[in-house]
N, C-alpha and C positions, 0 to 999 in steps of 0.2 A: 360400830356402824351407827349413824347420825338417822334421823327421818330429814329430808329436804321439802319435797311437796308433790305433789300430786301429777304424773304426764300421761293423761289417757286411762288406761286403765290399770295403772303399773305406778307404784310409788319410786321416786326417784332417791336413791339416799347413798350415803358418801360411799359405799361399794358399788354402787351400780345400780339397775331396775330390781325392785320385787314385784311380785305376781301381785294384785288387788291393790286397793286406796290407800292412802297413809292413816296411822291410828290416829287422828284427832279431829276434833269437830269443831264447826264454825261454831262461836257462842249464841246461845239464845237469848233474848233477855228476858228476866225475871216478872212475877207481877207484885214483887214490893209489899209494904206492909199498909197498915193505916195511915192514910196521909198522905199517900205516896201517887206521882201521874206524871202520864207520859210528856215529855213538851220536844216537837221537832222543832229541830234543828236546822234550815237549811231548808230546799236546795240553793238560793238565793242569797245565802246570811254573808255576809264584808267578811271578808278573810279568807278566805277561801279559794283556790284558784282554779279548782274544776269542780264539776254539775255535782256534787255528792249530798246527802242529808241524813242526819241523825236521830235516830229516836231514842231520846232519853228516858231513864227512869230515872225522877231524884224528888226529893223532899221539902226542896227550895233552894238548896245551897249545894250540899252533899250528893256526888254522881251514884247510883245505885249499881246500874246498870247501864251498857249504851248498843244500840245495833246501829249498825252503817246499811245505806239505801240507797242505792246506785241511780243517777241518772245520765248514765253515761257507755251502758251497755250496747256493743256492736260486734256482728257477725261476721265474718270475713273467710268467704266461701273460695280457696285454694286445692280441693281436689280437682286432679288431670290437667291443673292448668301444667304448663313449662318453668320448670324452675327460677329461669330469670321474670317471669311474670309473679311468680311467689315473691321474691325477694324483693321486689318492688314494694309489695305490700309488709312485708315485712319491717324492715327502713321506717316505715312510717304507721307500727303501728301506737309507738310513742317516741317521737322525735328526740327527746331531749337525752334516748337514752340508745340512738339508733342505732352506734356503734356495739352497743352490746348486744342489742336484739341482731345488727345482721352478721356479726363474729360465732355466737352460737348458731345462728341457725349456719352459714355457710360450712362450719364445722362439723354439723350433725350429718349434712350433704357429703361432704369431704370423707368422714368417717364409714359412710353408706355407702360411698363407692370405694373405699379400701384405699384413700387417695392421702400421704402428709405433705402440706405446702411446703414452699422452698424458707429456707431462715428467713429470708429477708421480708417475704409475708408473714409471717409470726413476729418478727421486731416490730413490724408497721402494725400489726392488731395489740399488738402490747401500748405502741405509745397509743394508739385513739383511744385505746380503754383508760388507761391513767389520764390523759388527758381530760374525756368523759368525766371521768371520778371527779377529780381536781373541780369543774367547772359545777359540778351534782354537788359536792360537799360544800363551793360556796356558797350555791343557793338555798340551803336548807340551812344554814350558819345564817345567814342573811335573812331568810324567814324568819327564824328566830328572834334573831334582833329586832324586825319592823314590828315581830305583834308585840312587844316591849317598848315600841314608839322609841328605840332606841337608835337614833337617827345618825351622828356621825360612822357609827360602826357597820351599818344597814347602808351606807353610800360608799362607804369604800370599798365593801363584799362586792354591791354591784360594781363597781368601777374593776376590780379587780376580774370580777365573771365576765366583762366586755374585753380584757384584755385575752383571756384563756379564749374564746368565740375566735378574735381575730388572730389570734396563734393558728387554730385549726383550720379556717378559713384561708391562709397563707401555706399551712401543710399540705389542706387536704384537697383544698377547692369549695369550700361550705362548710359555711358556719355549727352542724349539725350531720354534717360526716355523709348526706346525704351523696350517694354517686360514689362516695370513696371506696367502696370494695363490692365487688361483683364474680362471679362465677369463676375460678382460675383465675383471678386479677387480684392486685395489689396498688388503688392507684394515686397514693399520696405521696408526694415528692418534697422530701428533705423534713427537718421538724425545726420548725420554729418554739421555743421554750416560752412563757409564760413570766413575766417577772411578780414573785408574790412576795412581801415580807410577810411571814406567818408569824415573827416574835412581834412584830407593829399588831398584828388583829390579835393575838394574845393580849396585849397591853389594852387594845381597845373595847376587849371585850370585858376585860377584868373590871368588873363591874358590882356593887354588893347586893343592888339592887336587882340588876338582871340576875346575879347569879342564883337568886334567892326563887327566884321565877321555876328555876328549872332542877333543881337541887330536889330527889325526893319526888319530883312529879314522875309518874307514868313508870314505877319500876317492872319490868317484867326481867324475868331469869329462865322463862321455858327454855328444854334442852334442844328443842327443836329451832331455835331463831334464827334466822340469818343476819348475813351483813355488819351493818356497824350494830347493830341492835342486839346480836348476839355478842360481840366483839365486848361492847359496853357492858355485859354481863359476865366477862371473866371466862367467856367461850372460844379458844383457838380455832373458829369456824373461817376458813375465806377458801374459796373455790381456786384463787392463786396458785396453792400449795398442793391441790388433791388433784389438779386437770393435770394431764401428762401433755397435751398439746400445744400451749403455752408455757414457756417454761421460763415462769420467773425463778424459779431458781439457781437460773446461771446469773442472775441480776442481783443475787444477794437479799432476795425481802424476804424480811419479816414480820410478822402480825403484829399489827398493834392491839393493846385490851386494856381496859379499863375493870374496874371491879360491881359498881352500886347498882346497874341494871335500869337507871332515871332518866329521863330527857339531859342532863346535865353531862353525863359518862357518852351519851350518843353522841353530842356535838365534842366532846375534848376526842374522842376516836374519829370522827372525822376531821376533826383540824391536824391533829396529829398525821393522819393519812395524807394529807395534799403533803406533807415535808415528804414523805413516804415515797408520792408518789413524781412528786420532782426528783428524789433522788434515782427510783428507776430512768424514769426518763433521760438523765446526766449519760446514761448508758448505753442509749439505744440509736440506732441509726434506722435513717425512713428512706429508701426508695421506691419505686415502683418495681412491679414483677408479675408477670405471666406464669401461668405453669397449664400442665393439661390434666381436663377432667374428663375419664373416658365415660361410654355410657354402658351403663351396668346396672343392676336391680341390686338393692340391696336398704337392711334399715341402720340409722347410727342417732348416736344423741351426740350434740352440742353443748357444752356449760362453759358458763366465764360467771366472774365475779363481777356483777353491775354495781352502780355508785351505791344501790341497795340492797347487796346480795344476790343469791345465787340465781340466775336467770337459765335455762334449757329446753333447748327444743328434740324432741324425738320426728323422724323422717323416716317415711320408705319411699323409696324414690324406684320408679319403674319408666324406664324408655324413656329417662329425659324430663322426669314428668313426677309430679309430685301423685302420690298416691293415697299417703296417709300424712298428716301433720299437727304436733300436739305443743304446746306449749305450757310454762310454768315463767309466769311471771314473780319477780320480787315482791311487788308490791299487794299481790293475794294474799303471801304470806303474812308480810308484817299487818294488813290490815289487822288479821287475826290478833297478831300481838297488840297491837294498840286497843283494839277491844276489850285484851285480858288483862290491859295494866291502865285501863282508865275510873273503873270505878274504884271507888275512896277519894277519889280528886275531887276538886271544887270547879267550878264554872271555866272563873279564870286560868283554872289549870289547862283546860282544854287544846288551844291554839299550838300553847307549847308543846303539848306532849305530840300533839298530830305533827307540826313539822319536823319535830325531830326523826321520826321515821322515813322520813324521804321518802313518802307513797301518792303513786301519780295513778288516780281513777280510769286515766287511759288505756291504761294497759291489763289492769285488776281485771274491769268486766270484759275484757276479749274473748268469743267462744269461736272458733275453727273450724270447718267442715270442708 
């Protein structure tokens, strides 16, 4: 049995809920020795692409210590509304990742009334999430390469992540999955494929200078990691293979992993992944589909494998009506990591080591009521 993270007042881990929090603690940072001062970081500093800010311990060169300082914290009050009012807000509460956020929670719903969708809604949540994956792993390959001013390989990532957008956009009806699945509905019609050469960004990224960037930066090997971050550590962790209501494993996948636990292992487990996840997709058929959801009281949890690990929501649902709702974002998690595998690094290690974790502040500081 795995720790995953924290839903409510119940720790989530690869058997199921346990009773109380999970065993680990957000990091503190230190007060350093002689010599030593804080210098923030942020909320404003180039590079960056949401409100976030750092407070560093370091020496002049050498990281000591670092805390992360949100400015991007919002509350999103969904007790007694109506579940299609929830789901709405759900969808959005980071876009980029929407398909996961509203595949768990409609699953967690689904589970709460004792309810399994028909196949052909389970193939169509399968391809949005690869889909999802593929478009999340270029972008964070592509961050990479731009804080490296590493300019042809950073134009073709985008060029390539405008192709996947317009794939889904043609599947699903939006760019961002928004509208695509709702209450007993399934409503993406046929799948259009992505054309990637992944041996062309290999070649492009093969680099001695970038690779030197990322090689050795930001090792973390905690047993608790998710995603490509654990994956990179030589961890068989992916929620793919442990959720029973998805079921890649009539698809044939398998985990990818890497060994060193560096910014450098993150990004080859996610390139690796898009081949991964084209090949599921080679698979899978998309149509639309109805099914009924009756009304019933009951609680379930939701998990899928988001571009960044394990994403779940727990639900009691009462008369149609949300009554309790707890969520466990991805990106809570690896903040933690990135906290515990950034000091020893140097300055310029920074940028890299951050985007290689694929963590988006929108969805970290979400609380629920």
């Amino acid at each position: 049995m795995r720790i995953i993270g924290d839903l409510g007042s119940h720790c989530l881990t690869s058997e199921g809920l346990v009773e109380g929090p999970c065993k680990y603690s957000h990091p503190t940072i230190g007060e350093g020795g002689y010599g030593s001062f804080n210098f923030l970081y942020g909320p404003s500093a180039g590079g960056l692409l949401e409100s976030v800010a750092f407070d560093i311990l370091t020496y002049g060169e050498s990281i000591e210590d670092v805390r992360a300082l949100s400015y991007k914290t919002r509350h999103i009050k969904v007790r007694g509304l109506p579940l299609r009012d929830v789901l709405f807000k759900v969808e959005r509460i980071n876009v980029p990742f929407a398909a996961s956020h509203t595949i768990a929670f409609l699953t967690a719903v689904e589970n709460a009334l004792r309810v399994s969708p028909p196949e052909e809604v389970v193939e169509s949540r399968i391809a949005q999430l690869e889909l999802e994956r593929i478009r999340n792993n270029l972008l964070v390959i592509q961050r990479l390469a731009e804080a490296a001013s590493f300019l042809v390989p950073t134009y073709r990532l985008l060029y390539y992540v405008e192709e996947v957008n317009r794939a889904i956009s043609r599947s699903c009806g939006h760019r961002y999955f928004l509208g695509a699945n709702y209450l007993g509905e399934s409503r993406c019609q046929g799948l259009h494929l992505p054309r990637i050469d992944v041996e062309e960004l290999r070649d492009l990224l093969n680099n001695r200078i970038f690779i030197d960037r990322l090689q050795g930066n930001g090792v973390v090997k905690e047993d608790w990691a998710i995603g490509p971050a654990a994956r990179a550590a030589g961890f068989s962790y992916d929620a793919r293979l442990e959720v029973p209501e998805l079921k890649y494993r009539d698809h044939g996948f398998k985990i990818v992993t890497e060994s060193k636990g560096d910014a450098f292992s993150r990004m080859l487990v996610r390139l690796e992944e898009i081949e991964v996840s084209l090949k599921i997709l080679e698979g899978v058929e998309v149509k639309p589909r109805r099914f009924e959801l009756p009304l019933r009281e009951g609680r379930g949890i939701g998990r899928v494998e988001s571009p960044s690990g394990d994403l779940a929501y727990m639900v009691q649902v009462e008369q149609g009506s949300i009554k309790e709702l707890h969520l466990l974002p991805p990106s809570r998690i690896n903040i933690l990591l990135f906290l515990r595998s950034m000091p020893g690094n140097i300055f310029t290690d920074f940028p890299f080591n951050w985007e290689s974790f694929g963590i988006w502040i929108s969805e970290a500081e979400v609380s629920i009521s």
